[in-house]
N, C-alpha and C positions, 0 to 999 in steps of 0.2 A: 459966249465962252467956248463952246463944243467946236465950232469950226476953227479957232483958234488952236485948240488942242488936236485936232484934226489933223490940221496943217504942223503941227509941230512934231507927230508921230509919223506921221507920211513922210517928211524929208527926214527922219533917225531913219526908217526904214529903207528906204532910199540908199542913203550915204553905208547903212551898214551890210544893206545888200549887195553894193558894189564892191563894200571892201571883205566879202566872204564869197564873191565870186568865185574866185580863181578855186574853189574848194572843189572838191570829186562829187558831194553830195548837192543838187540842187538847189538849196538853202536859200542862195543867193537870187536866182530867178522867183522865189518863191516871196522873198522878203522883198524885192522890188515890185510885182507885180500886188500885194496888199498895199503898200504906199502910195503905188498909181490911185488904188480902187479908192483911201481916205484921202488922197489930196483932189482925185479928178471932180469932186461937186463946187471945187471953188478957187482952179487954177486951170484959166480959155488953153496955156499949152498942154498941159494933161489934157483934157477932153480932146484938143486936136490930134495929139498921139495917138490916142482909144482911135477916134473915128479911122485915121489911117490906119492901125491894125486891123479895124473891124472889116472896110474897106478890101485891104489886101488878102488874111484870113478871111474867105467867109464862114468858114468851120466855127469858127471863134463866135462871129456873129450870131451866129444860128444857136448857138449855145447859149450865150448871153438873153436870147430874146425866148428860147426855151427855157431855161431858169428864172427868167426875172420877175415870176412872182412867186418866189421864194423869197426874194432879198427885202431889205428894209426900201421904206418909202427913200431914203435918201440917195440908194445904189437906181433904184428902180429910175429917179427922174436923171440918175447922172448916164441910166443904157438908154432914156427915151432922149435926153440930150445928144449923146455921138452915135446917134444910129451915120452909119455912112448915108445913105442919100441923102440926107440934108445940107 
């Protein structure tokens, strides 16, 4: 039931960060980039996006793999999933 709802708040987040993009306040990058992080443990094109940002950013990367035992078991296996080398 959890990944289900997962995936059902990830694409609201999603679809409603796009549509408060065009705003001054970065809302919008904010609300998209938490819908990546609930939908990436259980959709291959999310994970493949991360890995290419991770890839591209290394800042990003480095940050991710410096925080990532803070996060839940769930975030943790979706940064050991798109680390870019793999």
């Amino acid at each position: 039931m959890l990944p289900i709802i997962h995936q059902f708040f990830g694409t609201t987040l999603i679809i409603a960060g796009f549509i408060v993009l065009p705003l001054p306040l970065p809302f919008g990058l904010i609300m998209i980039t938490l819908g990546c992080a609930l939908l990436a443990p259980y959709v291959p094109a999310v994970q493949r996006l991360i890995r290419h940002m991770r890839g591209k950013w290394p800042n990003l990367d480095g940050a991710l793999r410096r925080y990532r035992h803070r996060f839940p078991p769930v975030i943790k296996n979706t940064i050991d999933k798109t680390h870019p080398a793999e």
